[in-house]
C-alpha positions in Angstrom: 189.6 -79.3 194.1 188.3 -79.3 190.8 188.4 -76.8 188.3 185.1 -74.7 187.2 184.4 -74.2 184.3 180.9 -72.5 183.1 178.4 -73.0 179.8 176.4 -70.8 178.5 174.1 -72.1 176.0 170.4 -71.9 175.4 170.1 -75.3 173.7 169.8 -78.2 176.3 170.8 -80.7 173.8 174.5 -79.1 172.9 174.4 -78.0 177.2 173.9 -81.7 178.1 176.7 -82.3 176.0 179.1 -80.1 176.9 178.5 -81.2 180.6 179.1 -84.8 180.0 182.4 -84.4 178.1 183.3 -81.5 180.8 182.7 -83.6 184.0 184.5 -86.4 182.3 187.7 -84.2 181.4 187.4 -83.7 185.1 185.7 -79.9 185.8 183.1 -79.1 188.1 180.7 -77.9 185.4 178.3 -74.9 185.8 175.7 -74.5 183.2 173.4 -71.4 182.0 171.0 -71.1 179.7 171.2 -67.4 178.9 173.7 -64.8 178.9 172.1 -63.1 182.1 171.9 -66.2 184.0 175.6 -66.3 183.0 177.0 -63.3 184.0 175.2 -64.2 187.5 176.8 -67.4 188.2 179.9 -65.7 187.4 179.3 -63.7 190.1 178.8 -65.5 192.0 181.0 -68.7 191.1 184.1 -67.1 189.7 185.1 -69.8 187.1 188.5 -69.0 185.4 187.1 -70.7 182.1 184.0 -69.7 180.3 181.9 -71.3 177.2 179.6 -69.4 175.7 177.3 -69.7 172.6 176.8 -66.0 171.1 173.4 -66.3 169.6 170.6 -66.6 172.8 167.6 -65.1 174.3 167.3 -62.6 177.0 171.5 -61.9 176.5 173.5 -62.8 174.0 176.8 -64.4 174.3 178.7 -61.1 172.9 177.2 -59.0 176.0 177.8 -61.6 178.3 181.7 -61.9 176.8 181.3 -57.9 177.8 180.3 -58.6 180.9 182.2 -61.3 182.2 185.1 -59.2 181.1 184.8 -56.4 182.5 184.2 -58.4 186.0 187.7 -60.2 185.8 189.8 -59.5 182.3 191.6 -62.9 182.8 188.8 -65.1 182.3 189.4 -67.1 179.4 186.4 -67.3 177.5 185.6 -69.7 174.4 183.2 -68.5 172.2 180.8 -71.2 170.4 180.1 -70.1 166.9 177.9 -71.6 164.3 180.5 -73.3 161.6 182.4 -71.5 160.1 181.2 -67.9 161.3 184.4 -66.1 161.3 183.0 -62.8 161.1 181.2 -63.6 164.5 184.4 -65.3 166.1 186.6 -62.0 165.2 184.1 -59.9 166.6 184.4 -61.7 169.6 188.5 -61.7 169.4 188.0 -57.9 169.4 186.0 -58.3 172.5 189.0 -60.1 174.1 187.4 -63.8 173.9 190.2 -66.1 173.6 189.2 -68.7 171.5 186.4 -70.3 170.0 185.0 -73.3 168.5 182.4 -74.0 166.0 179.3 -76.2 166.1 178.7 -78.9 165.7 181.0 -79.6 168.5 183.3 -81.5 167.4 185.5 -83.5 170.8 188.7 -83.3 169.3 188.1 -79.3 168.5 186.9 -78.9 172.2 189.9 -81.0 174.0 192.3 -78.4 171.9 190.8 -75.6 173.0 190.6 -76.8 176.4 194.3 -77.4 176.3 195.3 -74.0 175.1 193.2 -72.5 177.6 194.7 -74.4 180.6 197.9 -73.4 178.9 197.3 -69.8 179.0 195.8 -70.2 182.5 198.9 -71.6 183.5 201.1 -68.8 182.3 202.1 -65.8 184.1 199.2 -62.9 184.2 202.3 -60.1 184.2 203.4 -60.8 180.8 206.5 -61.2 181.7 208.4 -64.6 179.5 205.8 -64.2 177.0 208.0 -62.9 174.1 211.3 -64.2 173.9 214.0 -63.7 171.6 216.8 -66.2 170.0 219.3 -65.7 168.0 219.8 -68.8 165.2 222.5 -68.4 162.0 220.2 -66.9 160.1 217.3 -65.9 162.1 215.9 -64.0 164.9 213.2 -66.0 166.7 210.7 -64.1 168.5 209.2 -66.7 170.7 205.5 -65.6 171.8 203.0 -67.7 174.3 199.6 -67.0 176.1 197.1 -64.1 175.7 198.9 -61.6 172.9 197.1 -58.3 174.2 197.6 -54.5 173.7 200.5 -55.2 176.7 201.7 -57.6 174.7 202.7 -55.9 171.8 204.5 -53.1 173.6 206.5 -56.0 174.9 206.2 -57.6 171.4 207.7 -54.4 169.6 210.5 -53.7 171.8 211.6 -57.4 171.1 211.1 -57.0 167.3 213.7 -53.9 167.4 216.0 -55.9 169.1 215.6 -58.4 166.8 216.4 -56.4 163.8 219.8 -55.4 165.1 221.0 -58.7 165.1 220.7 -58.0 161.5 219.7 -61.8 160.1 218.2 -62.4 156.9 214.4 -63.2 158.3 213.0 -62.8 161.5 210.7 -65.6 162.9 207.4 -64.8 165.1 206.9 -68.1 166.7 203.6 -68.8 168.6 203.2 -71.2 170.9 200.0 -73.8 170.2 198.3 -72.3 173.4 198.7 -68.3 171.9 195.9 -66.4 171.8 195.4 -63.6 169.8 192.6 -60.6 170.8 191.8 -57.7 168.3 194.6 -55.2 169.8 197.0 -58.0 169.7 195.8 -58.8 165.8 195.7 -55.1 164.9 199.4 -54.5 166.5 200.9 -57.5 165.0 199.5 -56.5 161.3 201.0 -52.4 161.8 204.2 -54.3 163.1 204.5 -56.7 160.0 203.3 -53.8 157.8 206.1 -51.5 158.9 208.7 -53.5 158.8 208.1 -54.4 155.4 208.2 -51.0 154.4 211.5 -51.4 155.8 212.4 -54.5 153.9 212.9 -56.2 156.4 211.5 -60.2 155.9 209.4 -61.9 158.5 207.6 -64.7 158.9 205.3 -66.6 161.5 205.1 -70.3 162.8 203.0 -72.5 164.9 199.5 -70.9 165.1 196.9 -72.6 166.2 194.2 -74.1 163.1 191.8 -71.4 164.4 194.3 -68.3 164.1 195.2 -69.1 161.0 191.7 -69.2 159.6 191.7 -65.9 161.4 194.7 -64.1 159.8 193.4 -65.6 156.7 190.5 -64.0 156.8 191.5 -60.8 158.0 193.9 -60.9 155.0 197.1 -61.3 157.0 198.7 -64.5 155.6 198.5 -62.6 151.8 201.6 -60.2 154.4 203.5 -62.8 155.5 203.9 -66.7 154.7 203.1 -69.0 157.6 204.5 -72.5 158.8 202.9 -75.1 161.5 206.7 -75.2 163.1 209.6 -73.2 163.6 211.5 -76.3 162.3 209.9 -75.9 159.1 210.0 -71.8 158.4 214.1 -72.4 158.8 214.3 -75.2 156.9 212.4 -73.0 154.0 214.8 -70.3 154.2 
């Protein structure tokens, strides 16, 4: 059976699109052409994946992100923002969107962020082997994949105390490619990182996704912490 996976967009141009590559990556595509009309065919569909451009008549994508939601919280929805509109994409983050991805749509940007979400999709829903901790010679690796939530960071904290007892010169939040990071994940992370600086104790993070980083850039985050594309390369910095 084929996997659904529902558009929201009031453009037909960039919805015609979207359905071509989307049928030919192999989804049964639904399409929508409001928010409204979204949050009814996800009613009445149930897709686990959801695109959705923010700016539309009738219901924007935000509310429909609300409302979609609230109907099932594990719905991994992609938010389509107008390039580079970060402000728009971490008010959407805050709402629990997943991702996003910027017009013009680019294919390579939309085959990434279909591969994180089917990576996330794939992964446990009761947080459980989402953060991991190694021990290296110098390092404490904090190994984090999937949706990083509110949950998560409880699990997340926990972890990071256990990683400072191993008392190693840096400690290394590693995301997998697929994380995803919502605005309770993003605030706990930065009073985590904040707190244990306080405590001089030195972290650093690894393998976010391109989007993330613009994220934590903007938000101010990477001027806290330096950031590598590997784990591989943050310990062979140190």
């Amino acid at each position: 059976m084929k996997k659904k996976v529902l558009v929201i967009d009031d453009e037909q141009p960039t919805l015609k699109m979207f359905s071509l590559l989307l049928a030919a990556y192999g989804y049964e595509v639904l399409t929508a052409e409001n928010g409204q009309e979204g949050v009814d065919t996800f009613k009445r569909e149930s897709p686990g994946l959801v695109l959705t451009d923010i700016k539309m008549p009738v219901m924007d994508g935000i509310e429909a992100l609300k409302a979609i939601k609230k109907l099932d919280p594990y719905t991994e929805v992609i938010v389509i923002t107008g390039h580079g509109d970060m402000d728009l994409a971490i008010q959407a983050l805050n709402l629990d969107a997943t991702d996003f991805i910027n017009k013009p749509l680019q294919r390579e940007a939309l085959e990434k962020a279909l591969t994180r979400a089917e990576e996330r999709m794939s992964i446990t829903k009761n947080e459980e082997g989402q953060v991991v901790l190694e021990e290296r010679t110098r390092a404490a690796v904090i190994g984090v994949r999937g949706n990083v939530t509110a949950m998560t960071m409880t699990r997340l904290t926990e972890t990071f105390v256990q990683a400072v007892a191993l008392k190693k010169d840096v400690i290394l939040i590693d995301f997998e490619k697929n994380a995803s990071i919502n605005g309770a994940g993003i605030t706990g992370l930065t009073k985590l990182i904040k707190e244990y600086q306080t405590a001089n104790i030195r972290i650093i993070l690894a393998g976010l996704s391109s989007n993330f980083k613009a994220v934590f850039e903007t938000l101010g985050i990477t001027k806290l912490v330096e950031m590598f594309d590997t784990e591989e390369e943050a310990l062979t910095a140190q």
